[in-house]
C-alpha positions in Angstrom: 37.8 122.8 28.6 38.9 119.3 30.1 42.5 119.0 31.5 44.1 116.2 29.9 44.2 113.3 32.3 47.7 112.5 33.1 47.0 109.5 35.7 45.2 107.1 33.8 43.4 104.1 35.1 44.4 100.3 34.6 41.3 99.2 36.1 38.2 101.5 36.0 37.1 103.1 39.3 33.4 101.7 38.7 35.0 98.4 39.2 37.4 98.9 42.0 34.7 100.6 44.1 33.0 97.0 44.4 36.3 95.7 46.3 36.2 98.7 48.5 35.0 98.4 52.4 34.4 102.2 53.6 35.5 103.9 50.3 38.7 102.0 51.1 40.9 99.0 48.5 43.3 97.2 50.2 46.3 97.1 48.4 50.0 95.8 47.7 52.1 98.8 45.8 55.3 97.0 44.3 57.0 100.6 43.6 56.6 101.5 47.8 56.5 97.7 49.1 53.5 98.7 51.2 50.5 97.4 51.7 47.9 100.1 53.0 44.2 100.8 52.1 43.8 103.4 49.9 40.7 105.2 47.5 40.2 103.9 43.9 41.2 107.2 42.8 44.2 107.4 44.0 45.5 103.5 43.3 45.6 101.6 39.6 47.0 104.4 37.8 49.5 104.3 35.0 51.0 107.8 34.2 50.0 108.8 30.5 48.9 105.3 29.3 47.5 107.5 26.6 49.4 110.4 26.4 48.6 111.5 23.0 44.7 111.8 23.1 44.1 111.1 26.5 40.3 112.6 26.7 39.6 110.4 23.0 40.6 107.2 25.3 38.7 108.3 28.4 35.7 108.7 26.0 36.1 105.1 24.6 36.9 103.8 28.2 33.8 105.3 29.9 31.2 104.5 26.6 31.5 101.0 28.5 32.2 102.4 31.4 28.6 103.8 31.9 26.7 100.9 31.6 28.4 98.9 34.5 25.8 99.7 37.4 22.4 98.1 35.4 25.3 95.4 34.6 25.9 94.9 38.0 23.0 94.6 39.2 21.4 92.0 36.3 24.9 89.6 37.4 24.1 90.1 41.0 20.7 89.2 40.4 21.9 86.4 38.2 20.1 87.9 35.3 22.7 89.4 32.9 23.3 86.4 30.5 19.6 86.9 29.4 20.3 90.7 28.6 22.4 90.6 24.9 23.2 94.4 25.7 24.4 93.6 28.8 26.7 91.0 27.8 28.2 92.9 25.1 29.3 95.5 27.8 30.8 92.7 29.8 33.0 91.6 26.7 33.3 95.1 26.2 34.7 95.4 29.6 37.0 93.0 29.5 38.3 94.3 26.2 39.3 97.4 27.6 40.9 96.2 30.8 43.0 93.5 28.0 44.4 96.6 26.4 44.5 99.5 29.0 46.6 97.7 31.9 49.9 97.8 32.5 51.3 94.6 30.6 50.4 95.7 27.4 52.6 98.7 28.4 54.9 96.7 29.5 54.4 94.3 26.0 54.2 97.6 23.8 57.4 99.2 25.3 59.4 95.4 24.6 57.6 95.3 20.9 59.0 99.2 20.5 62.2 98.6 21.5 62.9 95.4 19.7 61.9 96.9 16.5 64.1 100.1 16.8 67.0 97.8 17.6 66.4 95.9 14.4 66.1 98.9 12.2 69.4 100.2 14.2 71.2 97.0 12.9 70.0 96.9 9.7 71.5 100.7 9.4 74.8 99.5 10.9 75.4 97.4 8.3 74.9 99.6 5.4 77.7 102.7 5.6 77.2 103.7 2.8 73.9 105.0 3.7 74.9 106.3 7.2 77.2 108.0 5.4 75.3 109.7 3.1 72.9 110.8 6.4 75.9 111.9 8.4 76.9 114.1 5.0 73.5 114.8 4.5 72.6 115.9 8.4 76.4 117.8 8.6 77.4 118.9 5.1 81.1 117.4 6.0 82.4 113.4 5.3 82.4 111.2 8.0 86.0 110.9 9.9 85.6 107.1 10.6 83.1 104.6 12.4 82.1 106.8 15.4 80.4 109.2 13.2 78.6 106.6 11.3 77.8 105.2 14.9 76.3 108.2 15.9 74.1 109.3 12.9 72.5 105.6 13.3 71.9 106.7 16.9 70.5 110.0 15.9 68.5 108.6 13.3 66.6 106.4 15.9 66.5 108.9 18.5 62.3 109.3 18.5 60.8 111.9 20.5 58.5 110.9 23.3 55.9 112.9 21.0 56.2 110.5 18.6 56.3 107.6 20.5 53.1 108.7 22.6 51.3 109.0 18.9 52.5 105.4 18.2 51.5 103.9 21.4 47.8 106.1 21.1 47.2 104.7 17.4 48.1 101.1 18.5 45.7 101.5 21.7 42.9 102.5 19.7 43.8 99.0 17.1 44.1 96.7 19.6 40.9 97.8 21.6 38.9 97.2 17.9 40.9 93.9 17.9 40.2 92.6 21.3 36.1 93.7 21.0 36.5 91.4 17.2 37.7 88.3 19.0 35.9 88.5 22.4 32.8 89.1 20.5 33.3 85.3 19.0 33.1 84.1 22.8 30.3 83.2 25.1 30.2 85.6 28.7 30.5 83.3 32.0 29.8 83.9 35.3 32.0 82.8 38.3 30.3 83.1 41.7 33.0 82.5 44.6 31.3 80.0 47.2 33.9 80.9 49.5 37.3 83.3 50.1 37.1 86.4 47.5 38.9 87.2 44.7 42.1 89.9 44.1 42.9 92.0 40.9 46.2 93.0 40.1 46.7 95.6 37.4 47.2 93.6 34.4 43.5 92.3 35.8 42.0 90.2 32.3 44.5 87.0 32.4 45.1 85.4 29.1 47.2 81.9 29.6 47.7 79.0 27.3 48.1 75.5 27.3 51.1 73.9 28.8 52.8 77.3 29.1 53.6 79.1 32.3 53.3 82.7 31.3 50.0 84.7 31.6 49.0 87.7 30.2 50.8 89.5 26.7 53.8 90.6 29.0 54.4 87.2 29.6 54.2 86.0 26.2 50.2 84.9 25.9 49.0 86.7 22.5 45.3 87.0 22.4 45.0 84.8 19.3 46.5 81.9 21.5 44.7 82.1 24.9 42.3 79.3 25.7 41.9 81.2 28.7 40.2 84.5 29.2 39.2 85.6 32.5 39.0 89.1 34.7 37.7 89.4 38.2 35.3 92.2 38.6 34.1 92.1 42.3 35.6 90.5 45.4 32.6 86.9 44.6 32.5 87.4 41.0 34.5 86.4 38.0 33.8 86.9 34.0 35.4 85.5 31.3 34.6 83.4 27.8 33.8 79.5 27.1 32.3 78.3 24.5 28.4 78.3 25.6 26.9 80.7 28.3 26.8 79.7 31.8 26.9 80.6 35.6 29.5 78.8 38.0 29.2 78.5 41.2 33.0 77.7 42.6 34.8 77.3 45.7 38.1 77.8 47.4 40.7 76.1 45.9 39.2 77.3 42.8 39.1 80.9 44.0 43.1 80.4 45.1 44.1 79.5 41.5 42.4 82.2 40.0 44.0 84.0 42.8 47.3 83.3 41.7 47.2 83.9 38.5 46.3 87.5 39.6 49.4 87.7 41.6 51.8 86.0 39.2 50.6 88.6 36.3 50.4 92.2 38.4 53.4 94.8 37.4 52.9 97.2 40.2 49.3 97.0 42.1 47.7 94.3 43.9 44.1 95.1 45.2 41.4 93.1 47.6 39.0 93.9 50.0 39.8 95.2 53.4 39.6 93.0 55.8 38.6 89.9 53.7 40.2 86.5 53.5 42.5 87.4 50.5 43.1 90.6 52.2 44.3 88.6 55.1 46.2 86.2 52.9 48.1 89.1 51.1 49.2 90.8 54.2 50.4 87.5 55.6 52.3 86.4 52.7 53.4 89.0 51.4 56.8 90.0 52.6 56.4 94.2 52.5 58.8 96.6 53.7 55.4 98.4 55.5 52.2 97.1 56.6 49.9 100.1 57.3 45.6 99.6 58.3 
């Protein structure tokens, strides 16, 4: 029997092993402030992302998962947008690194949270009922407002059980929702000319016209993006246009993409040791420690 997985993955190990120089990512950790090369297993990880039916998502995850080595190796060989399976996996892919990363935790716990707040007001302005659930709940009448206040907190109190369930169900939905719309796009293939790219762990960057945020975190639904892009190497970016196609880009090109890597991440920052990005990062980057 499999031990439920507690440390889950933001962006799959298959992927981050193609940034890796000697088994090694270099990488920025917000919660430390260190930068310091480090295994994919041991860097990207959200703690129970899923922590309701953990093995169900690491099934769905790896079903797409398992087909990323022949994937590599057709987009390497600059074959992959003549393979319809293959390009299914790579929307595929990004669909699951659009809803297993850390802004749509980040997005799920704000959506959560709002909505207990306005089911808590809508309570606090009906006593009558509070106090029917306070009678209810204690079998006495309620002595004033502080015992109406704290039935309406008791009533919203929700077990992380229950919460873990919610956030599993709506995992599941928006994984089915994201493979619905990215199947309407056409795959692209961005080949860096020079520097390399970084990922950050909110790694498929949604944006919108003339708004600053990117990503659902900072307020880019996937119904409004007009862009949709994920770096999946350190020379090679994917995302969705509107007809198939291989790009060849260069730097400044690379930087931009760059940045919106680094203005999106919530905790981890990864490139490839000793590269030019790698360099950048360690240079700009004001960490409390610096270690390789």
């Amino acid at each position: 029997m499999h031990r439920p997985p507690r440390e889950q993955h933001t962006v799959s190990k298959v992927v981050l092993r193609r940034f890796a120089v000697n088994k090694k990512v270099s990488v920025y950790d917000r919660h430390s402030d260190s930068i310091y090369p480090k295994g994919p297993g041991g860097i990207f990880r959200l703690h129970d992302f899923d922590g309701h039916e953990p093995l169900e998502a690491e099934r769905r995850w790896g079903a797409v998962e398992q087909h990323m080595t022949r994937t590599y190796r057709l987009i390497d060989q600059r074959k992959v947008l003549g393979d319809p399976e293959a390009v299914d996996v790579l929307r595929d892919l990004l669909a699951v690194h659009w809803v297993r990363s850390a802004s749509m935790r980040v997005m799920q716990d704000r959506v959560f949270q709002q909505v207990l707040d306005a089911h808590r007001g809508d309570w606090a302005r009906r006593p009558d009922l509070l106090s029917a659930a306070y009678t209810q709940r204690t079998g006495l009448l309620p002595a004033g407002p502080g015992a109406l206040a704290w039935t309406n907190e008791e009533l919203h109190r929700i077990s992380p059980q229950v919460r873990a369930e919610i956030y599993s169900r709506r995992n599941a939905m928006h994984y089915g929702w994201a493979r619905q719309k990215f199947a309407t796009g056409e795959v692209q293939i961005a080949y860096a000319k020079e520097g390399d790219f970084v990922i950050g762990d909110a790694p498929v960057i949604t944006a919108k016209t003339d708004f600053e945020g990117l990503g659902p975190h900072q307020g880019v639904a996937l119904n409004e993006a007009s862009v949709i892009i994920m770096p999946i190497s350190p020379g090679i970016l994917i995302g969705l246009g509107t007809k198939p196609m291989y790009l060849d880009i260069d730097q400044p090109a690379v930087e931009t993409y760059n940045q919106m890597q680094v203005r999106s991440f919530i905790r981890w920052l990864g490139a490839r040791p000793g590269g030019p990005s790698d360099r950048q990062m360690r240079a700009e980057i004001p960490a409390r420690r610096i270690y390789g």
